[in-house]
C-alpha positions as CSV (number, residue, x, y, z in Angstrom):
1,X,0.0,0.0,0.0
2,X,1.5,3.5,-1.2
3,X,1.1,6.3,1.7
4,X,-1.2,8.4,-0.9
5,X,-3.6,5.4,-1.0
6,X,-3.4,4.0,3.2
7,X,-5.8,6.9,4.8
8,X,-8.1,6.6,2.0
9,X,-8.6,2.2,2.7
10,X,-9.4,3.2,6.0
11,X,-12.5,2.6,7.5
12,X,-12.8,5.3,10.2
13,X,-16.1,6.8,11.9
14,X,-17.8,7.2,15.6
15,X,-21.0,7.3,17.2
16,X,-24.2,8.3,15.2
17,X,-27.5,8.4,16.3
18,X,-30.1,6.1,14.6
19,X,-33.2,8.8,15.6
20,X,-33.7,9.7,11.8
21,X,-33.0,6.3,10.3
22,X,-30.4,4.1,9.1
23,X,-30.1,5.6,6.0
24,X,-29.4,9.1,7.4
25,X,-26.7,7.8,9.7
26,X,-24.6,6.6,6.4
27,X,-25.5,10.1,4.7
28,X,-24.0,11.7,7.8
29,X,-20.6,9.3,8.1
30,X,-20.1,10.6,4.7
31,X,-20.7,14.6,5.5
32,X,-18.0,14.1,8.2
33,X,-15.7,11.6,6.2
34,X,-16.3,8.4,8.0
35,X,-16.7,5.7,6.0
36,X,-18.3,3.6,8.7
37,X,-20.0,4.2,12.0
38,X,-21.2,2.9,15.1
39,X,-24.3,3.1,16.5
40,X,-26.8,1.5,19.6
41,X,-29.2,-0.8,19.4
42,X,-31.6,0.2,21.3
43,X,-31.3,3.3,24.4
44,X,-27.7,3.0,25.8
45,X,-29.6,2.7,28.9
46,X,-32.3,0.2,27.6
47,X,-35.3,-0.5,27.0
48,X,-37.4,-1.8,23.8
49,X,-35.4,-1.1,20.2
50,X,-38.3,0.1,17.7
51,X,-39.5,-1.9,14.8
52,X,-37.0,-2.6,12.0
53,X,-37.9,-0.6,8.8
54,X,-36.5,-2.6,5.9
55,X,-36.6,-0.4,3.4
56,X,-34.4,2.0,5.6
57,X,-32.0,-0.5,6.2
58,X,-31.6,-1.8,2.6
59,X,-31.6,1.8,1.5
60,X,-28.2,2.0,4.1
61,X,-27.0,-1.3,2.1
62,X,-27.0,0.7,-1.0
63,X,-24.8,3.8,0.3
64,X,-22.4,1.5,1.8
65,X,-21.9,-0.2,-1.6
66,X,-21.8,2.6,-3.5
67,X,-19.0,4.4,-1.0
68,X,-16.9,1.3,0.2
69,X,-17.8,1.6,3.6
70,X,-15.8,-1.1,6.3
71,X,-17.9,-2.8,8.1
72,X,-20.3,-1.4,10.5
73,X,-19.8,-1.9,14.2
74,X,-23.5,-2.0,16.3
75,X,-23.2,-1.6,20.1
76,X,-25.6,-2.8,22.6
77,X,-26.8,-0.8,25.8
78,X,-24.7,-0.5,28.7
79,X,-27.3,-2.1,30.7
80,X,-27.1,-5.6,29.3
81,X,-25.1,-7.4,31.6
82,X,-24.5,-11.3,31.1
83,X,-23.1,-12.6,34.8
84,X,-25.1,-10.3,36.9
85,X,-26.2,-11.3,40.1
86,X,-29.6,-10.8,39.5
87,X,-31.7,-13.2,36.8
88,X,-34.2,-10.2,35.4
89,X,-30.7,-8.4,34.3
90,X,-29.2,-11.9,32.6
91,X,-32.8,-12.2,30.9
92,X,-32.7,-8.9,29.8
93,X,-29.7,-9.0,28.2
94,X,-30.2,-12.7,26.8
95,X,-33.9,-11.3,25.1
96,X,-32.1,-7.9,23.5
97,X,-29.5,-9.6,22.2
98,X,-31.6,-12.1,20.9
99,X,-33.6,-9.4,19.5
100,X,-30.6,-7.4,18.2
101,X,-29.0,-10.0,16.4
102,X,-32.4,-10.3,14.4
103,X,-32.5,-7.3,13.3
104,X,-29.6,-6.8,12.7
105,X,-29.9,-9.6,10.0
106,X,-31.4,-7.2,7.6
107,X,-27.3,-5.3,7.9
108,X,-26.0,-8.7,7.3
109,X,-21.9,-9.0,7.8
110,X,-21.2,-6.4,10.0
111,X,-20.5,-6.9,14.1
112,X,-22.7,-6.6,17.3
113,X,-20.2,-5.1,20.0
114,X,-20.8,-5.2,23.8
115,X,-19.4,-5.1,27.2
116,X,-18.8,-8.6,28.2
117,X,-20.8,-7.2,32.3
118,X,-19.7,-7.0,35.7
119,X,-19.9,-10.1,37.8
120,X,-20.8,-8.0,41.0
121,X,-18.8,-10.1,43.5
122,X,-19.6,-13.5,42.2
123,X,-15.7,-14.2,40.9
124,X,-14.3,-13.4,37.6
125,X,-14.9,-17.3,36.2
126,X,-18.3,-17.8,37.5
127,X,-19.0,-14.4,35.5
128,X,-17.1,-15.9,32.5
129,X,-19.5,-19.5,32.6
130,X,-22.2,-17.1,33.0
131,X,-21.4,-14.8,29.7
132,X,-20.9,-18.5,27.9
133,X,-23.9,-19.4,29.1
134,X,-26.2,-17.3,27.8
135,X,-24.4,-16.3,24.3
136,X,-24.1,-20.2,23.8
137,X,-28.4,-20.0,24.1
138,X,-28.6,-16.7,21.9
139,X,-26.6,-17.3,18.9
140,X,-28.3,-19.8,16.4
141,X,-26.0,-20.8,13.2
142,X,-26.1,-19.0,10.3
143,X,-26.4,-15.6,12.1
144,X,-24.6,-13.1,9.5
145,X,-23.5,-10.9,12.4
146,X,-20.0,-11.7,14.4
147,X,-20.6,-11.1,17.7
148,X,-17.8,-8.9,19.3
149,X,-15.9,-8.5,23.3
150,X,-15.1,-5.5,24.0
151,X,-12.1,-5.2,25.6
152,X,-12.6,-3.4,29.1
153,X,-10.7,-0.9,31.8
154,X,-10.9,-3.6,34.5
155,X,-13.1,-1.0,36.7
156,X,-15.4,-2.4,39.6
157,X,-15.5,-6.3,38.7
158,X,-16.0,-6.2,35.1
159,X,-15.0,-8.8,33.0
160,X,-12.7,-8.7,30.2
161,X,-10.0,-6.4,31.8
162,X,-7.5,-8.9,30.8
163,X,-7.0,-10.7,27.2
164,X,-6.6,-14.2,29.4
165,X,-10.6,-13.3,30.9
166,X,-11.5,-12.4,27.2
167,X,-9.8,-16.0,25.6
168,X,-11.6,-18.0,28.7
169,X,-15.1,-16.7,26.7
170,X,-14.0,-17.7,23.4
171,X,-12.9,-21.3,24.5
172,X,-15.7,-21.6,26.6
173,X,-18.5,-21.0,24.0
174,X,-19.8,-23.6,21.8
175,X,-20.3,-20.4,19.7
176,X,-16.7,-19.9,20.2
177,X,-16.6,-19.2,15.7
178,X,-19.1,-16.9,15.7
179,X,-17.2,-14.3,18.0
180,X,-14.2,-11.6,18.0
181,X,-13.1,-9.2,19.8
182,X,-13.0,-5.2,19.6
183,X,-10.1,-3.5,20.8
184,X,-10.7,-0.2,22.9
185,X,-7.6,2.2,22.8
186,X,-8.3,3.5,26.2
187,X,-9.7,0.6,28.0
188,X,-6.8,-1.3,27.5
189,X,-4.1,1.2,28.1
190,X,-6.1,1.6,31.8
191,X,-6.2,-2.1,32.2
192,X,-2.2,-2.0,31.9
193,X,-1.6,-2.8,28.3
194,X,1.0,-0.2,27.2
195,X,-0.4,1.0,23.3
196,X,1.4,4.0,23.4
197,X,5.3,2.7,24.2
198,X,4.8,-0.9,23.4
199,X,1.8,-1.1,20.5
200,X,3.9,-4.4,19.0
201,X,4.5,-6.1,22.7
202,X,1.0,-5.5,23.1
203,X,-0.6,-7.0,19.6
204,X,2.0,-9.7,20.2
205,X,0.4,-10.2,23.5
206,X,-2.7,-10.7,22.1
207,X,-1.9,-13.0,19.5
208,X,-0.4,-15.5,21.7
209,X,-3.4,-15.3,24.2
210,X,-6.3,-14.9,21.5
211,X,-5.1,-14.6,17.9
212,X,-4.8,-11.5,15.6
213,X,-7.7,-13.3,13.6
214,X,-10.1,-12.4,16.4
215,X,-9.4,-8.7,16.5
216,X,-11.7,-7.3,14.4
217,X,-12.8,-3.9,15.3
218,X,-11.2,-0.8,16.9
219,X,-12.7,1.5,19.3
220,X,-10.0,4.6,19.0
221,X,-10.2,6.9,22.2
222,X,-7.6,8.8,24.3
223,X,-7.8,8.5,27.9
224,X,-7.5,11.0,30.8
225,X,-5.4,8.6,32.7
226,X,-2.3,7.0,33.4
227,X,-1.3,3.2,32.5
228,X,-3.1,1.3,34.2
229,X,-5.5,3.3,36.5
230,X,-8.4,1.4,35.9
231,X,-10.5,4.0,35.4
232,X,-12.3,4.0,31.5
233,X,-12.6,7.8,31.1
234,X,-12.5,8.9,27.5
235,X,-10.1,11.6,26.0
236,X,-10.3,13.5,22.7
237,X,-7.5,11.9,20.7
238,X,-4.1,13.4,21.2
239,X,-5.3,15.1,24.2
240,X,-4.9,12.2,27.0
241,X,-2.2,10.0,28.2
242,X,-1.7,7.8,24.6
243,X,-1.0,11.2,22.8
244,X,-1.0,11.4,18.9
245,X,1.9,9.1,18.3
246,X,0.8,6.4,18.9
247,X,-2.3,6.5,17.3
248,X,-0.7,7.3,14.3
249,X,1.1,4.3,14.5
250,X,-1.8,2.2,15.1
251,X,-3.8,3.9,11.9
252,X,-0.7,3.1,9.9
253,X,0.1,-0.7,11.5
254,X,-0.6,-3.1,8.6
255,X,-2.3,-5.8,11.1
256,X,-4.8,-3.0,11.8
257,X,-5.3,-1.2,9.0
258,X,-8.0,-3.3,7.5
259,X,-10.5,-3.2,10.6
260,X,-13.1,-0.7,11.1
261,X,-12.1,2.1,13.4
262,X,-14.6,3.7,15.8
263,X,-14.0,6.8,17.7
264,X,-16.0,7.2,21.0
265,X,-14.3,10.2,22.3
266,X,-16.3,13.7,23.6
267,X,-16.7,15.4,20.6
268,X,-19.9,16.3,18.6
269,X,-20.0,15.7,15.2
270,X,-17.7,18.3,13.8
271,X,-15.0,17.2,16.6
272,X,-15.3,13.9,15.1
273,X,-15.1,15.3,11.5
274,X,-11.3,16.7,12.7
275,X,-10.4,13.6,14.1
276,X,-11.1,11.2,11.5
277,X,-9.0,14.0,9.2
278,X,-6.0,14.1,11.9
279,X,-6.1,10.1,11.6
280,X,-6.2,10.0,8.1
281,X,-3.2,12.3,7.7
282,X,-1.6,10.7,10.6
283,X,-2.1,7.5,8.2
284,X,-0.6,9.1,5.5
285,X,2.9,10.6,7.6
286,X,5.8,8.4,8.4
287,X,6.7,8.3,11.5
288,X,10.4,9.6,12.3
């Protein structure tokens, strides 16, 4: 790949809000230069989705087509939480996943992201049995959506704060093929993984303990605090801790440049217009 060509194969984008329709959320990744997007299910905080409009949706097909959009990256709501303590959360987040993945069949070949939960004093591997548990009874074969781990901060008791925690969910699911994993820039650089200093010791890391072939999806966001805090708070990018650099040499690594790239920093759409232009020219730049 030719540096004039790199910024223009990648697929960067953030947040959008699906309030005026799927269709308008790919007209507006394309007003700020994204070429794809993220966007929730349902409320982050929960609740019912509303009813899929195919024509909507097939319309969105049609604009990603015709603008080479990566693949899109769908997040459920916060609230779903697979190893709680409590069964009404687990079968709430075992129905709107369920339901999610359905719909989401009309976007076939595109990724359903979420936070694998918090096992709220129950131990780390009875949360893991729990999270295989229910995807094992949600995901039917054939499903044209990979389901995706998101890599977390290690906060409170959440799981996934470690790539070993994230591997013991992929082994332990008889769905174990139809899953990957989505890599968040400032989750794992406050769970101790150094992407700034050490982004090769890091993706070597996660081959040997998962396999590059399960990354498949980027959430790129700065972070207000130091390696290893723990702490999941969000930073506009070159403004926090992982500075510029080094996400200029994560848009411009070849074992990453092919995955869709979400950014989930504070910004409203016009700060996300500037960042996805400061990452494509950071793509474009050699570092010296």
């Amino acid at each position: 790949m030719t540096e004039g060509t790199r910024d223009s194969q990648l697929a960067l984008g953030c947040h959008l809000s699906v309030a005026q329709g799927f269709a308008s959320m790919g007209q507006t990744a394309l007003s700020i230069g994204a070429t794809t997007f993220a966007f929730f299910t349902r409320n982050p905080r929960g609740g019912n989705a509303k009813p899929a409009d195919e024509k909507d949706m097939a319309a969105l097909r049609s604009l990603m087509q015709e603008n080479g959009f990566g693949k899109l990256v769908a997040h459920a709501p916060y609230t779903m939480n697979l190893c709680s303590a409590k069964p009404d959360v687990v079968d709430f987040g075992r129905r709107a996943m369920a339901e999610d993945l359905r719909r989401l069949e009309l976007l076939p070949n595109n990724y359903y992201n979420f936070h694998p939960g918090s096992h709220v004093g129950q131990g780390a591997q009875a949360g893991v049995a729990l999270i295989c548990q229910a995807l094992d009874e949600v995901l039917a074969p054939g499903f044209a959506t990979t389901v995706l781990l998101e890599t977390m901060a290690g906060k409170g008791s959440e799981v996934g704060r470690t790539f070993e925690e994230l591997q013991q969910i992929l082994e332990g699911c008889a769905c174990g093929d139809q899953l990957g994993v989505c890599l968040d820039t400032c989750h794992v650089w406050d769970g101790g993984y150094d992407v700034r200093d050490d982004l090769d010791g890091v993706l070597a890391e996660f081959d040997r303990v998962i396999g590059l072939d399960r990354l498949k999806a980027l959430h790129l966001n700065d972070s207000k605090n130091p390696l290893g805090a723990h702490k999941d708070r969000h930073e506009k990018i070159g403004e926090g801790h992982i500075g510029l650099e080094a996400f200029g040499r994560i848009v411009r690594d070849p074992r990453l440049a092919s995955l869709p790239m979400i950014l989930e920093t504070p910004n409203e759409l016009d700060g996300y217009r500037q960042e996805i232009a400061l990452l494509r020219e950071a793509a474009r730049t050699k570092e010296a």
